[in-house]
N, CA, C and O atoms as CSV, one atom per row, in Angstrom:
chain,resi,resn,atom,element,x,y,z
A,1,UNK,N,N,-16.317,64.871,9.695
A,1,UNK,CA,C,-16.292,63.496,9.186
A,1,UNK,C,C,-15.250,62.692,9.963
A,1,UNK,O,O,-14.107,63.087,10.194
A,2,UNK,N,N,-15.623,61.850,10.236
A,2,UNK,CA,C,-14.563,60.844,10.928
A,2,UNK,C,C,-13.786,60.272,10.336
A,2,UNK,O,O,-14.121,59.891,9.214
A,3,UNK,N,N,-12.213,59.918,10.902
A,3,UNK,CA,C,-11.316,59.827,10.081
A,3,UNK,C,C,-11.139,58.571,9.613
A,3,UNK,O,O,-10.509,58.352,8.578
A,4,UNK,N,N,-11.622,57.742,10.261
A,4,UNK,CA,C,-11.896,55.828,9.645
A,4,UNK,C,C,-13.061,56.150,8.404
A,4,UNK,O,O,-13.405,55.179,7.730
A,5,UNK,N,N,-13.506,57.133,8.178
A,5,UNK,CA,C,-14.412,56.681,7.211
A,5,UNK,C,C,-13.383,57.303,5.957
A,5,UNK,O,O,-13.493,56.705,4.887
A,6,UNK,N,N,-12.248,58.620,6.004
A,6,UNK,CA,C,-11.045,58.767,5.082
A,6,UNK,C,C,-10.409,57.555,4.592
A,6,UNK,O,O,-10.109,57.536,3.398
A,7,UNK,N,N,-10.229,56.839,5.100
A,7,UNK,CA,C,-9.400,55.552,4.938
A,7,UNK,C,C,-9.271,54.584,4.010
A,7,UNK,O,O,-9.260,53.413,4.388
A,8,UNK,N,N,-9.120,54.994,2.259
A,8,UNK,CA,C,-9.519,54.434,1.816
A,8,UNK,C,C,-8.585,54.366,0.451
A,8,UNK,O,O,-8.784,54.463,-0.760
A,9,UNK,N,N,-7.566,54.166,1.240
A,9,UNK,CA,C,-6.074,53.985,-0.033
A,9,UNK,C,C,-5.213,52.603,0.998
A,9,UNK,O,O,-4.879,52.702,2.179
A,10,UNK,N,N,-5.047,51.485,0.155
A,10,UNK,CA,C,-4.349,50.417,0.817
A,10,UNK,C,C,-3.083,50.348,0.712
A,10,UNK,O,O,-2.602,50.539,-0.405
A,11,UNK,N,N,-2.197,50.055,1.847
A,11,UNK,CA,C,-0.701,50.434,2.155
A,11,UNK,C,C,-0.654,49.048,2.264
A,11,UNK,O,O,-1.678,48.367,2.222
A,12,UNK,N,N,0.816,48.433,2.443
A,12,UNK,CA,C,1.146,46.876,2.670
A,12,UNK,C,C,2.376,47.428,3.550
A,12,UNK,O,O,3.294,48.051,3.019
A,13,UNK,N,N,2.334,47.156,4.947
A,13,UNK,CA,C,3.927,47.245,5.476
A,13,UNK,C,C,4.741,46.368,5.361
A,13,UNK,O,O,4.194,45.283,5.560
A,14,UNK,N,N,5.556,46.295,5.187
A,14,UNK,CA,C,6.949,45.122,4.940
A,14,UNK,C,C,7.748,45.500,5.600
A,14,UNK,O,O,8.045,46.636,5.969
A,15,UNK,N,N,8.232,44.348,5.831
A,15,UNK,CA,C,9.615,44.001,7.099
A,15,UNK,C,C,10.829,43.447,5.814
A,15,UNK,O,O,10.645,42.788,4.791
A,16,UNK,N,N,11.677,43.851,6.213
A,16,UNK,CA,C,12.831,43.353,5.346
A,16,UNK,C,C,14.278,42.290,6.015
A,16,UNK,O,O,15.028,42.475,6.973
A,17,UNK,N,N,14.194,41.204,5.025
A,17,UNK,CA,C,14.789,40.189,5.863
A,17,UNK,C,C,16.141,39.815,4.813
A,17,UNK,O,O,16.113,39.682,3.590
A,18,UNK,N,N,17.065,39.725,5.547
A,18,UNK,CA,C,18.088,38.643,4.466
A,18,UNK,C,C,18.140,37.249,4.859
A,18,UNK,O,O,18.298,36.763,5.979
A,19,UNK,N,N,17.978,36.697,3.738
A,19,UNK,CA,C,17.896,35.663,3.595
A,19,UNK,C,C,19.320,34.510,2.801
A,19,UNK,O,O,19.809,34.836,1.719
A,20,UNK,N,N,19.626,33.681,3.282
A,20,UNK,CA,C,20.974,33.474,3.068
A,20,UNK,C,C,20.485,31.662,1.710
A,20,UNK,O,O,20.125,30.549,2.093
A,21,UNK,N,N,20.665,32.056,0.512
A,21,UNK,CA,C,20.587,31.275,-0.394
A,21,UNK,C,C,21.492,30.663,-1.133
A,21,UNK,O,O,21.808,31.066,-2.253
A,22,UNK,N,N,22.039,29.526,-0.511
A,22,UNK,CA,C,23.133,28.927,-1.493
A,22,UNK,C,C,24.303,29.496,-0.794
A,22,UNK,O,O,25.295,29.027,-1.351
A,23,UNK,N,N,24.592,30.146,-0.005
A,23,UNK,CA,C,25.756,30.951,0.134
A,23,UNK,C,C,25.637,32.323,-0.169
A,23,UNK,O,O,26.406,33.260,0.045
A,24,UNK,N,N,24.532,32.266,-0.706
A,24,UNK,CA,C,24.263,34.002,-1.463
A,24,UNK,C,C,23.545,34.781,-0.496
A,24,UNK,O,O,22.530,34.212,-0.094
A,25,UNK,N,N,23.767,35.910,-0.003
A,25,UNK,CA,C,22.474,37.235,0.745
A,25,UNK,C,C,21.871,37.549,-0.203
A,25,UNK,O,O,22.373,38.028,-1.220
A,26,UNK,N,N,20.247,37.241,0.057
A,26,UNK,CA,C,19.378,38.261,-0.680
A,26,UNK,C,C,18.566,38.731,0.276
A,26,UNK,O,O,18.174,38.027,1.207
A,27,UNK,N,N,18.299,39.777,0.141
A,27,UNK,CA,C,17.303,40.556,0.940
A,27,UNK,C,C,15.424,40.301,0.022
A,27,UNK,O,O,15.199,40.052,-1.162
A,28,UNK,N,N,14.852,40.417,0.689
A,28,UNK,CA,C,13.616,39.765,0.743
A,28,UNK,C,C,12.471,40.476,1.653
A,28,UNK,O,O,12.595,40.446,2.877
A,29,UNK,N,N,11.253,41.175,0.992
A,29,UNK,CA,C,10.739,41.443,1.798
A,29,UNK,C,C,8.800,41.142,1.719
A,29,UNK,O,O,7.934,41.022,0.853
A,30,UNK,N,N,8.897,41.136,3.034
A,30,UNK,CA,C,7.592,40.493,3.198
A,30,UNK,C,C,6.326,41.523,3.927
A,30,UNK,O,O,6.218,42.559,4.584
A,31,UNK,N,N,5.727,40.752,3.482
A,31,UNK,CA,C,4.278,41.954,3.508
A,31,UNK,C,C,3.389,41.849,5.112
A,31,UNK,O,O,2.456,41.066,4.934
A,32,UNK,N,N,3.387,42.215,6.131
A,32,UNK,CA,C,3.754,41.261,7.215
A,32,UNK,C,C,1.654,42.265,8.427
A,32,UNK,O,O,1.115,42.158,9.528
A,33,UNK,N,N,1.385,43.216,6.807
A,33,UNK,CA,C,0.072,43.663,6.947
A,33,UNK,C,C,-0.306,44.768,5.725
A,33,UNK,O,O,0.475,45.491,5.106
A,34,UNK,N,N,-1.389,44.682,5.625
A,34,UNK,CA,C,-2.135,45.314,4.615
A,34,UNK,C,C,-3.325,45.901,5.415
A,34,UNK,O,O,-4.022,45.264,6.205
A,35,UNK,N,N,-3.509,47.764,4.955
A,35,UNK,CA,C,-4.275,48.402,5.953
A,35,UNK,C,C,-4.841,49.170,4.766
A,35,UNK,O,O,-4.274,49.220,3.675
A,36,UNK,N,N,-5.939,49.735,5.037
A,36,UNK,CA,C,-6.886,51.231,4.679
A,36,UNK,C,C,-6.455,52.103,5.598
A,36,UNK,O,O,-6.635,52.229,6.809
A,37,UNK,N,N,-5.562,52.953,4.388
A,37,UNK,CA,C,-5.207,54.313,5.274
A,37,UNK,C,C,-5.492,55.378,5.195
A,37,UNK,O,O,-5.547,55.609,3.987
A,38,UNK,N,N,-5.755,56.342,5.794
A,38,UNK,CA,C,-5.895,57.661,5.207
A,38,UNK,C,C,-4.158,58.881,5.251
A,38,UNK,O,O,-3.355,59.114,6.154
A,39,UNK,N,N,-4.244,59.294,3.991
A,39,UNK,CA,C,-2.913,60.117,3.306
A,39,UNK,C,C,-2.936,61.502,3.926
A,39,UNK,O,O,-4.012,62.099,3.897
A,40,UNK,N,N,-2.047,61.997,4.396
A,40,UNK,CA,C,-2.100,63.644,4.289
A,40,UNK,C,C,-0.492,63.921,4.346
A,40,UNK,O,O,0.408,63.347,4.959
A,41,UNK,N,N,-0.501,65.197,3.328
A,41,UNK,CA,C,0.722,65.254,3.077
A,41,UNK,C,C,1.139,66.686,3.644
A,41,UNK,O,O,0.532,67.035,4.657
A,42,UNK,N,N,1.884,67.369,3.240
A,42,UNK,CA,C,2.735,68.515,4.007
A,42,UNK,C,C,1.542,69.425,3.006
A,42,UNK,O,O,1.208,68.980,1.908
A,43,UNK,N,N,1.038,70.590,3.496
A,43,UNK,CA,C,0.408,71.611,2.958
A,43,UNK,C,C,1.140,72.997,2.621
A,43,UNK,O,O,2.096,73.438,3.260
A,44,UNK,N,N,0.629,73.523,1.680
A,44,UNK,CA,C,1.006,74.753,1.299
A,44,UNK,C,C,1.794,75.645,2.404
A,44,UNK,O,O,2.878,76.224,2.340
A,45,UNK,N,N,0.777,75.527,3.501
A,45,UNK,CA,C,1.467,76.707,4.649
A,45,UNK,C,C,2.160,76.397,5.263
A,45,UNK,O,O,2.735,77.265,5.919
A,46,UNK,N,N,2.551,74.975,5.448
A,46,UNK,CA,C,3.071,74.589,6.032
A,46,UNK,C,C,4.034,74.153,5.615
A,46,UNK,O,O,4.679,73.587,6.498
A,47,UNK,N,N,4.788,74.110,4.024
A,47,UNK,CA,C,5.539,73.737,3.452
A,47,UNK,C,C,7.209,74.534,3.939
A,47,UNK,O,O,8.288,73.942,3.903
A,48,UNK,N,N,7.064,75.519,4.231
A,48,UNK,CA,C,8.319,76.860,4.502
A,48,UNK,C,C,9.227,75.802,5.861
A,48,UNK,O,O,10.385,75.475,6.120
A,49,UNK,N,N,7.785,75.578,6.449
A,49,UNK,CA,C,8.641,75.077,8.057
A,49,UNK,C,C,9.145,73.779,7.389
A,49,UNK,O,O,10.353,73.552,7.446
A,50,UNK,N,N,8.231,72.805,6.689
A,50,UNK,CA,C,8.496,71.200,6.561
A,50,UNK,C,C,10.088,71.703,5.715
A,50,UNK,O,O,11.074,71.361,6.368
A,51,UNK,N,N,10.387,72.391,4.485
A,51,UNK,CA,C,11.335,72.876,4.275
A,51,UNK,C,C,13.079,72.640,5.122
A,51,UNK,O,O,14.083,71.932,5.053
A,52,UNK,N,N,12.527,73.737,5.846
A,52,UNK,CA,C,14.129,74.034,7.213
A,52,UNK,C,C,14.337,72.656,8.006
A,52,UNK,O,O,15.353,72.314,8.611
A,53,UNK,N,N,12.973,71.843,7.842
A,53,UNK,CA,C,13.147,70.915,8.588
A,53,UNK,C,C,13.550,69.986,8.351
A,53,UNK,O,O,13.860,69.161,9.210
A,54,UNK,N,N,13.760,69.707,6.353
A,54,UNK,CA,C,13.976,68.833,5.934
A,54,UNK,C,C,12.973,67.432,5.659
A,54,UNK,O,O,13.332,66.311,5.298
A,55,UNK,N,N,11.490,67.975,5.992
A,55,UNK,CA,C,10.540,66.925,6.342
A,55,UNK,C,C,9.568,67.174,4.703
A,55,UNK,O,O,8.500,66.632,4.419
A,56,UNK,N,N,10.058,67.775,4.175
A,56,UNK,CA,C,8.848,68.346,2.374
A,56,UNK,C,C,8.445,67.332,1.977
A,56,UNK,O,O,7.362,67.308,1.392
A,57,UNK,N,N,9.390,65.865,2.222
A,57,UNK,CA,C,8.858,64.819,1.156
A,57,UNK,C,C,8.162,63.800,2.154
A,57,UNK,O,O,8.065,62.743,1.531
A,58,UNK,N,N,7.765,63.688,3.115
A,58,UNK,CA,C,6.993,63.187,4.297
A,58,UNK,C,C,5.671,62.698,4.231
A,58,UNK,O,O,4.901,63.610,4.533
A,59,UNK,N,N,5.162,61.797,4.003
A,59,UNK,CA,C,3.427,61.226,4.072
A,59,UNK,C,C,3.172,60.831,5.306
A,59,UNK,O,O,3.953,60.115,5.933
A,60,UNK,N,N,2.030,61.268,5.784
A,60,UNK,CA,C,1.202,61.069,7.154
A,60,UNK,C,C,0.528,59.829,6.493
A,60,UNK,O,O,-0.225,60.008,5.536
A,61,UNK,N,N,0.801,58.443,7.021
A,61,UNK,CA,C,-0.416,57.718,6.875
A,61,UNK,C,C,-0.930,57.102,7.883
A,61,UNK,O,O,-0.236,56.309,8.520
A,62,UNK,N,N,-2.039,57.310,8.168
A,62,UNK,CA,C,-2.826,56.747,9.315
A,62,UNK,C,C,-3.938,55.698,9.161
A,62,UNK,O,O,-4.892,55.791,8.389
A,63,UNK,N,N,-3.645,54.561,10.111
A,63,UNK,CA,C,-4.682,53.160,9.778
A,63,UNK,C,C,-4.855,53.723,10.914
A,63,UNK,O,O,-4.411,54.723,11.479
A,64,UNK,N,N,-6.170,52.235,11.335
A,64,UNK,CA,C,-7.169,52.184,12.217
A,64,UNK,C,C,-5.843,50.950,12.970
A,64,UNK,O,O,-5.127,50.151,12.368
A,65,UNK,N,N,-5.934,51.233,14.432
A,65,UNK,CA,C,-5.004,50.894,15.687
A,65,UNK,C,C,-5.077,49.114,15.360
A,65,UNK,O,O,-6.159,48.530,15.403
A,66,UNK,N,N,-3.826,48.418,15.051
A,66,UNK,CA,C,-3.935,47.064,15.219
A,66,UNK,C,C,-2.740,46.938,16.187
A,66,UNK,O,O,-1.811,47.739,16.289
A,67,UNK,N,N,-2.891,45.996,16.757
A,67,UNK,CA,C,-1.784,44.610,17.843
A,67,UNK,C,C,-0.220,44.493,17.331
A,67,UNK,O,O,0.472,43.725,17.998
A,68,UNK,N,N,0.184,44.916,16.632
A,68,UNK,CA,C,1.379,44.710,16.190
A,68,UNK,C,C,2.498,45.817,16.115
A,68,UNK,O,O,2.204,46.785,15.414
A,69,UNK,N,N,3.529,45.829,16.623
A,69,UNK,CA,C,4.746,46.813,16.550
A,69,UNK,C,C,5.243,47.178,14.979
A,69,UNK,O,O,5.947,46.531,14.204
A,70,UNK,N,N,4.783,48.084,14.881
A,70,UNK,CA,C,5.477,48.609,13.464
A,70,UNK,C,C,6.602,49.357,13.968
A,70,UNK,O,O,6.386,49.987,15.004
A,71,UNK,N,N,7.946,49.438,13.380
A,71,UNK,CA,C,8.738,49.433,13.649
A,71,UNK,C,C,9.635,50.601,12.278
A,71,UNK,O,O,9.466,50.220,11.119
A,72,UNK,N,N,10.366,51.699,12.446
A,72,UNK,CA,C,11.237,52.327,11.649
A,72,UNK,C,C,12.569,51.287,10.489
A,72,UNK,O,O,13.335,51.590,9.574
A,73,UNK,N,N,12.254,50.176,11.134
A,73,UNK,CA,C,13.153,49.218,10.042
A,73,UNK,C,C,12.333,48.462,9.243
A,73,UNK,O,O,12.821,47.543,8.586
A,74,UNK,N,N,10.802,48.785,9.187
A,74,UNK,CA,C,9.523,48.713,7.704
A,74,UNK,C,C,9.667,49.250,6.861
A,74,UNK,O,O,10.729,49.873,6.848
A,75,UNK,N,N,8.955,49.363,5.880
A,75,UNK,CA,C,8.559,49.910,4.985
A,75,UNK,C,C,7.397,50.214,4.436
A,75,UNK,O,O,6.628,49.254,4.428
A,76,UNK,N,N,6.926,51.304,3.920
A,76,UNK,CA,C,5.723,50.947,3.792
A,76,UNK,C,C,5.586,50.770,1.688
A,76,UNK,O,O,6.495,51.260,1.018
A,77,UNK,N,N,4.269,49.977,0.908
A,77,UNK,CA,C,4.590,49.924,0.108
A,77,UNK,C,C,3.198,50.360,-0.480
A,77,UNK,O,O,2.222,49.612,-0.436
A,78,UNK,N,N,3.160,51.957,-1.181
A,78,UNK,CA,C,1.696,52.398,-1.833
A,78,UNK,C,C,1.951,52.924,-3.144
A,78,UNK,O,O,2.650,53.833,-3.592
A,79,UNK,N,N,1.100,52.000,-3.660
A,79,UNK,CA,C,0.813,52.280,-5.723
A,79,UNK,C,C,2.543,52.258,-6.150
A,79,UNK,O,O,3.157,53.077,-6.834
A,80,UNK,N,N,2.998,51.126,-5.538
A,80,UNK,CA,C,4.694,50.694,-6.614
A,80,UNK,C,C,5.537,50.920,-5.862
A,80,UNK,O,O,6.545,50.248,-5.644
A,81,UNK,N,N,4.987,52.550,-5.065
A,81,UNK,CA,C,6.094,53.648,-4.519
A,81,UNK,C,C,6.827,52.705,-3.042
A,81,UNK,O,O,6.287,51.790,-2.422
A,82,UNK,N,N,8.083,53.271,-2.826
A,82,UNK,CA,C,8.468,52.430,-1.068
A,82,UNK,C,C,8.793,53.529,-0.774
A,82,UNK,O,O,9.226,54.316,-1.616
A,83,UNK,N,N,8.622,53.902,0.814
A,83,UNK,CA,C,8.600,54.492,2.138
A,83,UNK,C,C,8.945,53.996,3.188
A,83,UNK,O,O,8.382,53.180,3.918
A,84,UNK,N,N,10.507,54.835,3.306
A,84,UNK,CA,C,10.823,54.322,4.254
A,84,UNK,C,C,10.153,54.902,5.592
A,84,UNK,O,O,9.796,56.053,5.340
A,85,UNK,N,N,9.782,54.493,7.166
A,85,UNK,CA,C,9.260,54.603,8.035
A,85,UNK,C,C,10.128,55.506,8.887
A,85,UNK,O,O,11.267,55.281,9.295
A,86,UNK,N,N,9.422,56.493,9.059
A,86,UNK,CA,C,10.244,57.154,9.803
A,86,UNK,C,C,9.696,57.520,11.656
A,86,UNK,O,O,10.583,57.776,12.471
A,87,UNK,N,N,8.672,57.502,11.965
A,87,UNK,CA,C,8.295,57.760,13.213
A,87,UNK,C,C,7.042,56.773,13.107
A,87,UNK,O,O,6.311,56.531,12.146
A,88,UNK,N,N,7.038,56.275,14.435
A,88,UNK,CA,C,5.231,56.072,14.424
A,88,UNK,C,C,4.677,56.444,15.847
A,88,UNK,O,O,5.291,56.591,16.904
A,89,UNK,N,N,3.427,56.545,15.587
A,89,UNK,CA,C,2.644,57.225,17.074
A,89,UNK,C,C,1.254,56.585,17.112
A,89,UNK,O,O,0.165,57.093,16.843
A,90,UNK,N,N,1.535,55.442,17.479
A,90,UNK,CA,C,0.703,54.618,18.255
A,90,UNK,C,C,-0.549,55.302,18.947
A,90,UNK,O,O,-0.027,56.230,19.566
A,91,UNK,N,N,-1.674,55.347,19.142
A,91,UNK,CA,C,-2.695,55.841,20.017
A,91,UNK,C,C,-2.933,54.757,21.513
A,91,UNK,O,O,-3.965,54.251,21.954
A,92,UNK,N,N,-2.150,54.720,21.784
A,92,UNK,CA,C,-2.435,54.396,23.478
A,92,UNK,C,C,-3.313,54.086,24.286
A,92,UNK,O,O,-3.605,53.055,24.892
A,93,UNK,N,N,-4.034,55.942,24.179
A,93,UNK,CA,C,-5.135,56.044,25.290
A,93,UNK,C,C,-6.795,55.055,24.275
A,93,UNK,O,O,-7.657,54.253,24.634
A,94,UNK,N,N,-6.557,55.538,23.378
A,94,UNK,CA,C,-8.206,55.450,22.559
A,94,UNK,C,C,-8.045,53.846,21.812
A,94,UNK,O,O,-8.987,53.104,21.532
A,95,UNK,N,N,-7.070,53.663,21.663
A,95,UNK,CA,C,-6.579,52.242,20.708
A,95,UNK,C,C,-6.938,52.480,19.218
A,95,UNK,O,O,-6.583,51.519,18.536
A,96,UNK,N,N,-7.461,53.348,18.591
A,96,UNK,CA,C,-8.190,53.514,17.614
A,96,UNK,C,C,-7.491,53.712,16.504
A,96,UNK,O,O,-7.895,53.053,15.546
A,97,UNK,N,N,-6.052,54.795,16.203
A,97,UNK,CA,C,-5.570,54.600,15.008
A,97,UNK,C,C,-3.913,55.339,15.255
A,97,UNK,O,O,-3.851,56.391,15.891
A,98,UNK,N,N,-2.822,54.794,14.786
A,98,UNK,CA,C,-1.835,54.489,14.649
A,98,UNK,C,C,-1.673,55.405,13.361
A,98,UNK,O,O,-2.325,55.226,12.332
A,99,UNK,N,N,-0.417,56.736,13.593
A,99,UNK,CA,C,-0.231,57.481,12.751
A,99,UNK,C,C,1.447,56.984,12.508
A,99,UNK,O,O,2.341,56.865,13.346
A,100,UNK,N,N,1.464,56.801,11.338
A,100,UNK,CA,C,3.014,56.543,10.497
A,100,UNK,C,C,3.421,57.604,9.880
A,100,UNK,O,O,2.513,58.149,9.252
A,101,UNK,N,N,4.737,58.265,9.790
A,101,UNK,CA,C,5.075,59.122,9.533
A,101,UNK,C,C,6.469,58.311,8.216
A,101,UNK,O,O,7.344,57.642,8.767
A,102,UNK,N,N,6.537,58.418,6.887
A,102,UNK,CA,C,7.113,57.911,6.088
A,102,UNK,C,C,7.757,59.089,5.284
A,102,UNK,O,O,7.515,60.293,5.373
A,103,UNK,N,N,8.826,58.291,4.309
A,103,UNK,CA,C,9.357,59.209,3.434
A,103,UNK,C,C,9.643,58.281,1.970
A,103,UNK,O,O,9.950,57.095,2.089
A,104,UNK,N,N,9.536,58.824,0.786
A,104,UNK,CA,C,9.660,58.171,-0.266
A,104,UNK,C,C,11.224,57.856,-0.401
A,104,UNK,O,O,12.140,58.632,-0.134
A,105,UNK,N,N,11.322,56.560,-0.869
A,105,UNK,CA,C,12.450,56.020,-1.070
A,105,UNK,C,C,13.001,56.377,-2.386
A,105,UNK,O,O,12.401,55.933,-3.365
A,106,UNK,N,N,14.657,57.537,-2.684
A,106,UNK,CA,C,15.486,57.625,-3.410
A,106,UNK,C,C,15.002,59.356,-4.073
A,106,UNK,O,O,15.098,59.793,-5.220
A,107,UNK,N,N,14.433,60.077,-2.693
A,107,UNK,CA,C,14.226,61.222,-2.985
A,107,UNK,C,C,15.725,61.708,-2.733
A,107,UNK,O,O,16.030,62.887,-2.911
């Protein structure tokens, strides 16, 4: 099965900005894309290594390849939860889909 047809849980990435109000910092963040992604998380067998590695609480989410730099100072935001961004791997050669590598925020 092809993996654009998995794709079918919506993520919102956000960029986070301060914003200077009155004299006041607030941080503020904005939704700067909304994708169909497909989820995969750390597996059973693979849990021992994600472990030592420190990677257990880690979500693979992968959209379909868009024009824009996502960047490790995003976030990503699915069902309430925030994730912070930890790697991304762009597809290059094929243009086709852009794997994000995240972690839940206040594990």
């Amino acid at each position: 099965m092809n993996l654009i047809n998995k794709m079918n849980q919506v993520i919102e990435v956000q960029e986070k900005k301060t914003i200077n109000d009155k004299g006041i910092s607030k941080t503020e963040y904005t939704t700067i894309l909304k994708a169909y992604a497909h989820l995969d998380t750390v597996w059973a067998k693979d849990y021992q290594t994600a472990l030592s590695s420190g990677t257990q609480n880690r979500i693979k989410f992968t959209i379909r390849f868009v024009p824009l730099e996502i960047t490790n100072k995003m976030h990503i935001l699915f069902k309430g939860e925030t994730y912070n961004i930890k790697e991304v791997y762009p597809d290059y050669t094929n243009h086709q889909v852009i794997q994000i590598m995240a972690e839940k925020v206040g594990i």
